[in-house]
N, C-alpha and C positions, 0 to 999 in steps of 0.2 A: 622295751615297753611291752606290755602286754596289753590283750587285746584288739579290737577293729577299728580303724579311723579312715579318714578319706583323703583325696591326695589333690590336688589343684597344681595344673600343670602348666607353666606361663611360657604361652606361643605367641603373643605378642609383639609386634613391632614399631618403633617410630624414640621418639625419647632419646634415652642414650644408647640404644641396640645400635650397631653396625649394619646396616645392610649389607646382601651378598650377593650380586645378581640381580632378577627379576622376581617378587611375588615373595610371599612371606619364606622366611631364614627356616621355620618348623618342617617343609615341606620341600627341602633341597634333597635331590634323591644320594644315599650314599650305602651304597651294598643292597642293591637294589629296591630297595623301602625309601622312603620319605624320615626323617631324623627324627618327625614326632612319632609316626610307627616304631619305630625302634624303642622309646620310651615308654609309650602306651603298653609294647607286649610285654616287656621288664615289669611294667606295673601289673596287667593281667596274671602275672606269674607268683604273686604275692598274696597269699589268701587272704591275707588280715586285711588287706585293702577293700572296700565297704564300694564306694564310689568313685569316679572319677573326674574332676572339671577342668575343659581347656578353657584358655583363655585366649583368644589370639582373632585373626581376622575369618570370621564367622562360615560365611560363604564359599570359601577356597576351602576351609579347612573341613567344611561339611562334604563338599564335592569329593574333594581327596580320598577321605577317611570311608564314605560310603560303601565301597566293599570287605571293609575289614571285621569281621567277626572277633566280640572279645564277650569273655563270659560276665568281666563287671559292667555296667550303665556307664556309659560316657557322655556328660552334658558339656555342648559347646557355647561359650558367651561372645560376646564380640566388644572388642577388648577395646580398652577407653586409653587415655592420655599418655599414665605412664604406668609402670610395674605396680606402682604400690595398689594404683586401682584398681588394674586388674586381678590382684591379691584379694581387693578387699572384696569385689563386685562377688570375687567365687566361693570367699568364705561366707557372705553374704547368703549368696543363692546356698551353701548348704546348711545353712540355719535356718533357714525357712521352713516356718510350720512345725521349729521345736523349738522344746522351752533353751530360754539360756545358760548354757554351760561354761562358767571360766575354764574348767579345766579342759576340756575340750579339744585335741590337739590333731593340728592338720599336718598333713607332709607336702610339702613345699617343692617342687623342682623343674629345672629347664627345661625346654622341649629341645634343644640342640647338643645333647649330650648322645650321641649313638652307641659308644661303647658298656653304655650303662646294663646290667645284669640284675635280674631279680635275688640273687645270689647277693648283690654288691648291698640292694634295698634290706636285704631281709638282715645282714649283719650290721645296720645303719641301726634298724629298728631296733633290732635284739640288745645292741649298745647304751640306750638313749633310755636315761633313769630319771622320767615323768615324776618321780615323787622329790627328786633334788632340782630340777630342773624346767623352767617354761619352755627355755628354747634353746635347744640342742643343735648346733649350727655345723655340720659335716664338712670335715678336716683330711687329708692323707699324705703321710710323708712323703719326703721327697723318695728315699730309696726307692718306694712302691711305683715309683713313674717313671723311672728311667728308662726303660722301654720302648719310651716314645721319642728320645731325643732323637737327635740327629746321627746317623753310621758315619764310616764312613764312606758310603757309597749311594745314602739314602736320604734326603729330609728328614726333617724333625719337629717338634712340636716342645720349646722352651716355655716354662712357667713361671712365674713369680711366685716368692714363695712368702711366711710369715716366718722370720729366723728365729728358733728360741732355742733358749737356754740349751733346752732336751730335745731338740729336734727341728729340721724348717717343713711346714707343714701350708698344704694346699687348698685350699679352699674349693670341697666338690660338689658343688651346686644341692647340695642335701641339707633340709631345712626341716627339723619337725618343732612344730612353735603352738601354745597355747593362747593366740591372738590375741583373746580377753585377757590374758595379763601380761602383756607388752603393753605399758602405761605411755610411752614415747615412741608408738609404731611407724611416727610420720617419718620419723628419722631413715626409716627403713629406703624407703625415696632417696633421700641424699646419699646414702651409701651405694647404691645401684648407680645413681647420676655420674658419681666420682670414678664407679669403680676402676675405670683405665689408670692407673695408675702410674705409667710409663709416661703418662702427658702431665707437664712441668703444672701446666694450669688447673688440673685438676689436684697435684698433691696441694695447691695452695690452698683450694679452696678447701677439701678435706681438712688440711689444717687449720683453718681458719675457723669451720664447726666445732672443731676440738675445743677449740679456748674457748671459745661461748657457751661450753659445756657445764651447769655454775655446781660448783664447789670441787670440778677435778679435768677444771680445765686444763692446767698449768702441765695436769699429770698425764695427761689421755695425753698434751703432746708430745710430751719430751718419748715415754715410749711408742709412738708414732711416729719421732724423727728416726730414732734409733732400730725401728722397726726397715725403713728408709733406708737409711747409711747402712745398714748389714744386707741387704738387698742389694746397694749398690754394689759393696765389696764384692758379695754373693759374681753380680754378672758379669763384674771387672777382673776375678780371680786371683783379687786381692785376699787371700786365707787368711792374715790379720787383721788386717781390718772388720772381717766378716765374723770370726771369730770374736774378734774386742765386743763388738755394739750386739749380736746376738746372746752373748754371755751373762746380758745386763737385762733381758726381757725372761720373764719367765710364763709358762702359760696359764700359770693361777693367774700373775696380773692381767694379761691379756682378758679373759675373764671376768675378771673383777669388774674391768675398763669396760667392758663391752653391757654386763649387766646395769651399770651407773649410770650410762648414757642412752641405754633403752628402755630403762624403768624394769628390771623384769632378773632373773635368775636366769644366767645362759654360760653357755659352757660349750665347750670345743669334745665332741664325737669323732674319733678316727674311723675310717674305714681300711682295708690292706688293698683291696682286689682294684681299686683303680680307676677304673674305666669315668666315673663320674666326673671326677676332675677334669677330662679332654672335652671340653666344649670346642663347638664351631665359634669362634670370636672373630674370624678375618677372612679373607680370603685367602691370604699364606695358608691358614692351616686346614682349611676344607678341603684345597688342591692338597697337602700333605696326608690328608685322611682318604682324598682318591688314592693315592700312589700306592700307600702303603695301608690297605682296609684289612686286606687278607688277614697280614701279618699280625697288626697292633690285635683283631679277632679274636686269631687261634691264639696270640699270646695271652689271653686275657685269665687267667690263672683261676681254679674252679671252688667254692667254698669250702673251705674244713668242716 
């Protein structure tokens, strides 16, 4: 994309988030900064970035952030119910006091991502073709993560992946979306709600949205089982079976599926460099990110 836009950054807690510890998940110290510092400077590091809005618990994240110098304006909200609102409250706050723009597109992403790179943002953006697309939703292959699995002498950090045809690819918290034309945004809620998708009761209910999807219900789930079952293969080590059911998804449908059921043109963005993808999601993998901070760091490989 070209040109400047603004970024809303969700620090929020409560909903479907995991807690970690005591006190907001944003401000868990890891390589001596708070995780939303980490993200805040990656964003500072990005010129075409105009603004910036946290969303998250107001008060703590003010006190925290208080001594940190950043050359863009950082507005903090205090974050309501569930993700979607705190989305909306910050697209909100930056519409205010201009005229309405469908096209309008905001950049979207976690405050618990620390290995995140200005480097990683600026090849997200450069990618992400605003005139085919509302919302560009950031993807990275599996080869680009392995770095982080497990040694054999070390912890590791295992991922779910999306198996296709041409590759299994990761979903890394990278979001540039033109909100005004996302016609079925509510959706966006359910998807965050389910996202654990390790838990039996959440693939049901996810499945369950699928079918009520009208006129591709049938189809959003058959490749959603399939999406499933090659996932299972995937962690079982089953190579045919992983192979069979990934062989039959390809990522135009995935695509397609995703556009029908959000109203809106959206399209799957790679990134190579990585780091986004490794969110804080448990406590397994915070304690995996103390252990090894150094390393997964310096490994993080520098933009072409």
């Amino acid at each position: 994309m070209k040109g400047s836009l603004d970024a809303i950054v969700l620090a929020g807690e409560g909903g479907a988030a995991r807690p970690i510890g005591e006190g907001p998940k944003a401000l868990l110290p890891l390589g001596g900064k708070p995780l939303l510092q980490h993200v805040l400077e990656a964003l500072d590091a990005v010129p075409r970035v105009r603004r910036i809005v946290v969303v998250g618990a107001r008060a703590e994240l003010e006190t925290c952030l208080a001594p940190l110098t950043l050359a863009h304006p950082v507005d903090i909200l205090e974050q309501g119910a569930t993700a979607y609102r705190n989305f909306w409250s910050a697209f909100c706050h930056l519409q205010r006091n201009q005229a309405e723009d469908p096209d309008r597109p905001v950049l979207v992403l976690a405050a618990d991502t620390p290995l995140i790179t200005s480097g990683e943002l600026e090849e997200f953006l450069d990618r992400c073709d605003l005139e085919r697309l509302d919302y560009c939703i950031g993807m990275t292959e599996e080869r680009y993560l392995t770095r982080y699995y497990p040694s054999d002498t070390a912890p590791g950090i295992h991922m779910r992946y999306l198996h296709l045809a041409d590759g299994s690819l990761r979903l890394n918290n990278l979001h540039l979306v033109k909100p005004l034309r996302v016609d079925n945004r509510g959706y966006i809620q359910d998807i965050y709600e389910f996202r654990y998708q390790r838990d039996l009761v959440n693939i049901l209910r996810a499945a369950r949205d699928l079918l009520r999807q009208p006129g591709i219900g049938w189809r959003a789930l058959y490749l959603y089982l399939l999406l499933q079952l090659a996932e299972a293969g995937h962690a079982l080590g089953w190579r045919g079976a992983w192979n069979f059911f990934r062989r039959r998804v390809s990522r135009a449908e995935v695509s397609a599926i995703a556009s029908s059921v959000l109203k809106t043109r959206a399209g799957i963005v790679e990134t190579t460099i990585g780091g986004t993808a490794i969110d804080v999601d448990n406590a397994r993998d915070y304690a995996t990110l103390q252990q090894r901070w150094e390393e997964f760091h310096r490994a993080l490989p520098c933009r072409e």
